[in-house]
Structure formats: structure tokens, C-alpha cells
N, C-alpha and C positions, 0 to 999 in steps of 0.2 A: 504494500500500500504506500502511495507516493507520502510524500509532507505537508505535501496542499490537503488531499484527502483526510488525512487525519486530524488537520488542526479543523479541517469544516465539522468534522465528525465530533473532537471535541467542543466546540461553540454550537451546536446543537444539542448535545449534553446538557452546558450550562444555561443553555436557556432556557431547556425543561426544566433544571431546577428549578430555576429562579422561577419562574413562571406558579412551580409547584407549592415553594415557599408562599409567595405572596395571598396562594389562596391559602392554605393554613392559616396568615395571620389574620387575614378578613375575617376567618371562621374564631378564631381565635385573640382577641385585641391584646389579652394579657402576656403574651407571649412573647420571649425574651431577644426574638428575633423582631421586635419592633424597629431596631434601629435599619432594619433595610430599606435601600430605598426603591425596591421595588413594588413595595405595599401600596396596592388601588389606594386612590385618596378617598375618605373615610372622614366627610364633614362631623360626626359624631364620634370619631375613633378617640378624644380626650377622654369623652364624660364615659365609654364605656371603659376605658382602661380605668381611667379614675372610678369611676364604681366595684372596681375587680377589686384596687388597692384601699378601698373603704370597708367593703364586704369583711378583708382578710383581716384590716385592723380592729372593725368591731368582734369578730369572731376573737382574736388574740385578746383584747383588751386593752388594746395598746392605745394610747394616748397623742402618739406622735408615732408621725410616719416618715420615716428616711426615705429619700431618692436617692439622685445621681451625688458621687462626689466632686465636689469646686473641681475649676482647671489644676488648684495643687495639690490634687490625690490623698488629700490629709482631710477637710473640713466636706462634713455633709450636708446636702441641704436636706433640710426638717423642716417639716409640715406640721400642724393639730390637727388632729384625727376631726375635733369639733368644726373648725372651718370647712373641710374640705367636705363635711357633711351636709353645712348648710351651702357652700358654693353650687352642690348638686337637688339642694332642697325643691321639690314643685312647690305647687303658690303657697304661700305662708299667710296670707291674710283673708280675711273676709269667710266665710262658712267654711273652709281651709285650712284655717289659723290653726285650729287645736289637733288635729291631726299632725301638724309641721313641726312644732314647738315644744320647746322645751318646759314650758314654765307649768312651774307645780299647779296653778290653776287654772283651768278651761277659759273662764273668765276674763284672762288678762292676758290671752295667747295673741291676739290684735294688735299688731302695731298702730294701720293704720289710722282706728279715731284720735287715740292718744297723742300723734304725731299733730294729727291738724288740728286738735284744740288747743296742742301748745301754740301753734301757727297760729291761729287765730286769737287768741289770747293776746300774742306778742304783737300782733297786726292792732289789734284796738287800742294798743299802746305808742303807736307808730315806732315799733321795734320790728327790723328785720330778722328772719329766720333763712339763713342755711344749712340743708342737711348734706354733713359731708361723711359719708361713708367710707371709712377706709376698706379700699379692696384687699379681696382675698390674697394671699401670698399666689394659692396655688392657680387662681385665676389669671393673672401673670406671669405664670411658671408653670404651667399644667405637665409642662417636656420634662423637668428635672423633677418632679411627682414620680411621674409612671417611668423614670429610668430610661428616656430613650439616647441617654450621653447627650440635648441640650438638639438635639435633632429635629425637626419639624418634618420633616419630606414626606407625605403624604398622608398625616395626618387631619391637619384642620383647616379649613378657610380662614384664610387671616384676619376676618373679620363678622366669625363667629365666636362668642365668649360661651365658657360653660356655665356660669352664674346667673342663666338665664330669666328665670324667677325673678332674681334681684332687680335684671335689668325692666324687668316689665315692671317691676314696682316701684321703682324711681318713676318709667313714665305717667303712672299712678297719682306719685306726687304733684307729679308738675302738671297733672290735669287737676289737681285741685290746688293750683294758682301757689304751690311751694316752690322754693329756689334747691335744687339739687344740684351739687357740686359731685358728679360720678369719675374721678380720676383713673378709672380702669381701663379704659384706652387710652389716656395720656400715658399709664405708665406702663403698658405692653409694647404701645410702640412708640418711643421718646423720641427726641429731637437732642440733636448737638450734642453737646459733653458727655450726659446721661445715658448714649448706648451704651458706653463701657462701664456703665456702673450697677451695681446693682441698685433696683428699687426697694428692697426687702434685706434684711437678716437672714445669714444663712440658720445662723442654729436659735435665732430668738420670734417670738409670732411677732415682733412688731416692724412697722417700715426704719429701711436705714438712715442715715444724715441723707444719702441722692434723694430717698424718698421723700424725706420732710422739706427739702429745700425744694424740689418741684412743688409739693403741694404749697407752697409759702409763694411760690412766684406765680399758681395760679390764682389761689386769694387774692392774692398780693393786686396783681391787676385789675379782678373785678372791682376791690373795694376802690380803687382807685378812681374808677367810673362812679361811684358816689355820690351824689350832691352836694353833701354834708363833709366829703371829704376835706377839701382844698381848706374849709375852714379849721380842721386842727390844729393845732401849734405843733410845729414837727422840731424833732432831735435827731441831731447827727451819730450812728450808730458804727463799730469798727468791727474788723470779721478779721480770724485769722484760723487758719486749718487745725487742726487738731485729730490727734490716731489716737484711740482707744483701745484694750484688746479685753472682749466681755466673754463669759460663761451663760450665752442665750437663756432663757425659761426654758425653751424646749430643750437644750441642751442635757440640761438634766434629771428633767423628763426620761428622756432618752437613753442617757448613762450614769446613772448617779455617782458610780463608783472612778469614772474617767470621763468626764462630759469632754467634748471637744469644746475646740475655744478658736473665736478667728478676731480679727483684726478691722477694725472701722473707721473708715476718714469721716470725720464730722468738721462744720464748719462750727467756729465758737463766736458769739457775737457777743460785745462788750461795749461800756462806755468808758470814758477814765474821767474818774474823780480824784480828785487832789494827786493826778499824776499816778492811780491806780488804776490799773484795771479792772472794771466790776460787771456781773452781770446785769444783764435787765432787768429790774425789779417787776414785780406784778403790780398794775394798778387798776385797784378798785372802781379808778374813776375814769378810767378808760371808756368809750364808747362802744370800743368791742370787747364781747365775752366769750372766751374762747372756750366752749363746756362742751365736757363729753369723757371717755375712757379714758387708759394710759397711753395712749395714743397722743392726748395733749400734753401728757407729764415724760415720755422716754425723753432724755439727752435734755431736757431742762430741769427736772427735778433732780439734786448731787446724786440721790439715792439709787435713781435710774441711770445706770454706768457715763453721764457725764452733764455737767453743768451749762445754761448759755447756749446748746447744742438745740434745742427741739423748737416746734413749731412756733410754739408762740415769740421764739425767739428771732427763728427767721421774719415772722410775720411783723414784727417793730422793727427790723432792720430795711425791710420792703417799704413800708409806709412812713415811717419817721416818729412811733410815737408805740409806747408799752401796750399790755395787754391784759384786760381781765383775764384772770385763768381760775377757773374751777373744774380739778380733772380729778375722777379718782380710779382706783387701780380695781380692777373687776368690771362689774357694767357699769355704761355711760347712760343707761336709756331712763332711769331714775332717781339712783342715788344721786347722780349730779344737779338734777332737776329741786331735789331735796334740801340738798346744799345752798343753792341758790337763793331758793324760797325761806330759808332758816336769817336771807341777812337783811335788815331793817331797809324796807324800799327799797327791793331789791329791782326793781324795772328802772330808777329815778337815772340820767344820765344817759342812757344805751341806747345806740342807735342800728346798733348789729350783733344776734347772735352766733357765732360758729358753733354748732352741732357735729361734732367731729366723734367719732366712736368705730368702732371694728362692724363688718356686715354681718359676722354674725350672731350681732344682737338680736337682729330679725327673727332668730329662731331657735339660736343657743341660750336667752337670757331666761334663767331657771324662775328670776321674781314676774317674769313677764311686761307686760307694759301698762302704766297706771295715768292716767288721766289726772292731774295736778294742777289745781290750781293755782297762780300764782299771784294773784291778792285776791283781798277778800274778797265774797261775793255775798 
């Protein structure tokens, strides 16, 4: 048999593999040879692999889900098992709610009324309401979830999300005249410096400094369009980089006994007083109130692995002028409501609230969602 013969012979071979593999994995999403790129494209091939990788962790117990390891073969990225349940959650509200949700009573499994009476509440006040949800990790990352080594090739339309619930319930919002602030396509597909960065923590559930400082420059702008803006009295605010190296939540979750650890560029923003450099103070008397989860408290609270570092931080350096902040660690979708309402005229001054909290409050918050007044009636 000549050489030409044989090499035809062999490239007929391989292409009945390949051919044969690729139906395997269609039949198959979970399947370890996802990373070929001969796999039919498979508009739904995320949410079904991410459901094989949810299935197996509620079955284990497991709390956090490891994917792909970073480009440095050392740090993994980690998932919450609870996220990546509700990023796949069906409708969560309305005669659906209690079926979706977590919260110990039936009663308060609704987000939605809770939401627009706080909206409405704050609208009779002539106080703006933004609901800013922060996106799911794995909504952003769904490749390094299900392991395919950061690969895309025939998996999803680039502009299909698997958080799709979520996504029809923002437009939910904004059909009942709410401002939704949705940064899940900003941060899947970024612009300029932020491709190469991460938007999220490899081993923590919460967004990185790339992440807060995108979220701070899209605020940042809207509130800029403002009416009310141009009249604040603005401060000249100084920014200089700063590397952290943290032990994630989920990190030890995941390993108690050896958590891994990765490294975080953050930017720190400061003022100098008497020739020091200090952070941003919180101010009460700020116009905006920046209320919601740890989400408002990472890299600005010391406690939360760095100072000067988190949003509200960015968000004063953006605009010219400090920030209420009421954030607290666990859910945003009441206790901070709580908080708020506990401080003597608590509306008097505010012209903007940020609603900033994790998405899934929507369906992971065990207190549920309560209706709160916020003066008296």
C-alpha cells in the first residue's frame, strides 16, 4: 500500500472518531471530553452540564464546587453550591415563589411586592431606588464551573446567559417603573483593561477589586447624569494599587485543613489629612446610601481582607464626595432595610439608594422577603 493510500486511510479513521466522539458528548454534556472542539454547538450545553455539576454536589453535600485550575496550576476556581442553584433556579416569584425558595416561610418566598413597596415608599419620598444585583460568579464563568480548561467552542451562544429567571425578573422590574442596574453582561464581556482580569475571586463568593471598580464606573456615570448631581460639593480623592493575598470563604469551605490562597490587585483610595493618608470615611449625610450584603462591605470594611478597597470606595472617588454605607454580612434583602429604619429620619437628606446585594437573594434568603416600612404610617 502506497503513503498517499495510507495517510487517506488514516484521516478517515480520525474523522470517524471525531465525528463519533462528538455524538457521545451531545448524548452526554457531562462528559470529560467536553473540551473538544468538535462538539455540535449546544445553545443549552452550560445549564445542562451545570445541572450534572449541581445534581452531584447536592447529592455529596458539598457546599462549594471546584472547577478548572487558574493558568498557575496551583489556585482553583470555587463556586457555592447555593449560587449556582439559584443561577439555574425557574421563576422565583409570583405563584412560583414558594416552590423556588428558600425561606422558612411560604409567606415571604416573594420578592417581588417587597421590592416595589420599598420602591414606592422611597419614590413618595422623592428618593431614588437602584436595584443592583450582583451577578452570579458562575454566570460569568459557567467554562471554569463545568471544567472545560476556560474553552467555549461549541458550547453556548454568546449571548445566551444561564441565569435566565433572573434575567426575566429584572425585566419584571423595570416594567414596574424600577431602575435595575444588571452588570452580567458588562462583566462577561468587558471592555479595555478588564479582559485580563478577573471579575470575581477565584476561591472567595464575592466580586474582585476588577469587579468593584467596573461596577463603581458604571454607577459612577449614571449618577453623574443626575440633576441633583452637579450641585454636591465635590473632594479630590487619590488611588494607588495595592496586592493583597486572602484565604477566600469558599476556600475553606472547600479545604479546611489546607485552603488554597491567591493573590488580588485592588485599587486603595484615600484622602491625606494633615499629610496622612486616610480612608474614606462613611457619611451619614451623604445623599447616597449604599445598602445591601457584603458585597458593599469586601475591601472596604479592615475586617474584609483590605481597607479603602470596595465599592463605596470606588464610588466617592468616581463622583467627588463619600458615601452612606449600611452593609451587612449574610442577606442584604432585610436586615439592611432594618438597619436603616432603626436611624432617627432615616429618609431626611437622600437622594439615591444603591441596592447592591448577591442574586441569590432571590431564592437563597432562608428569612425571605418582608415588606418594611420605612416611616411611620
Amino acid at each position: 500500500m502506497s503513503a498517499l493510500i495510507r495517510v487517506a486511510c488514516q484521516m478517515a479513521l480520525w474523522t470517524a472518531l471525531l465525528v463519533s466522539i462528538g455524538h457521545l458528548m451531545a448524548k452526554d454534556p457531562t462528559s470529560k471530553l467536553l473540551i473538544c472542539p468538535m462538539q455540535p454547538p449546544d445553545p443549552d450545553g452550560y445549564r445542562r452540564g451545570l445541572r450534572g455539576k449541581l445534581s452531584t454536589a447536592e447529592e455529596d453535600h458539598n457546599v462549594v464546587i471546584n472547577g478548572d485550575l487558574n493558568r498557575d496550576g496551583k489556585v482553583p476556581w470555587l463556586f457555592f453550591t447555593a449560587e449556582l442553584k439559584s443561577a439555574l433556579s425557574p421563576q422565583f416569584w409570583g405563584d412560583k415563589a414558594a416552590t423556588s425558595s428558600r425561606s422558612s416561610n411560604p409567606k415571604y418566598a416573594d420578592p417581588l411586592p417587597p421590592i416595589i413597596d420599598f420602591h414606592q415608599q422611597l419614590k413618595a419620598a422623592g428618593i431614588a431606588l437602584w436595584i443592583v444585583p450582583v451577578p452570579a460568579k458562575v454566570a460569568v464563568y459557567p467554562q471554569h464551573c463545568i471544567s472545560t480548561n476556560g474553552s467555549t467552542t461549541g458550547w453556548v451562544s454568546e449571548k445566551r446567559r444561564i441565569d435566565r429567571s433572573h434575567e426575566k425578573f429584572y425585566e419584571l422590574l423595570r416594567k414596574e417603573s424600577l431602575t435595575v442596574v444588571d452588570l452580567t453582561d458588562e462583566f462577561r464581556w468587558p471592555k479595555g483593561d478588564a479582559k485580563q482580569s478577573r471579575r470575581f475571586c477565584l476561591t472567595d463568593s464575592h466580586w474582585s477589586g476588577t469587579g468593584v471598580s467596573m461596577a463603581a464606573k458604571i454607577l459612577g456615570d449614571k449618577v453623574k447624569k443626575a440633576p441633583w448631581y452637579s450641585a454636591i460639593p465635590k473632594r479630590q480623592f487619590q488611588t494607588k494599587p495595592l496586592t493583597v493575598e486572602i484565604t477566600g470563604d469558599l476556600a475553606a469551605l472547600f479545604n479546611e485543613k489546607n485552603p488554597p490562597r491567591e493573590k488580588l490587585d485592588l485599587t486603595r483610595v484615600f484622602q491625606m489629612v494633615d499629610g496622612k493618608p486616610l480612608p474614606v470615611a462613611d457619611d451619614h449625610s451623604s445623599p447616597i446610601l449604599l445598602l445591601g450584603d457584603s458585597h458593599t462591605l469586601i475591601f472596604h470594611d479592615p475586617t474584609l481582607y483590605a481597607e479603602g478597597c470596595g465599592l463605596a470606595d470606588h464610588l466617592a472617588e468616581q463622583l467627588g464626595f463619600a458615601m452612606d454605607v449600611i452593609g451587612v454580612r449574610g442577606s442584604g434583602a432585610n436586615a439592611a432595610r432594618l438597619n436603616w429604619r432603626r436611624r432617627e429620619n432615616p429618609l431626611a437628606g437622600k437622594k439615591l439608594v444603591i441596592w447592591c446585594f448577591s442574586m441569590r437573594e432571590f431564592t437563597e434568603n432562608t428569612d425571605g422577603w418582608r415588606v418594611l416600612p420605612m416611616t411611620k404610617r
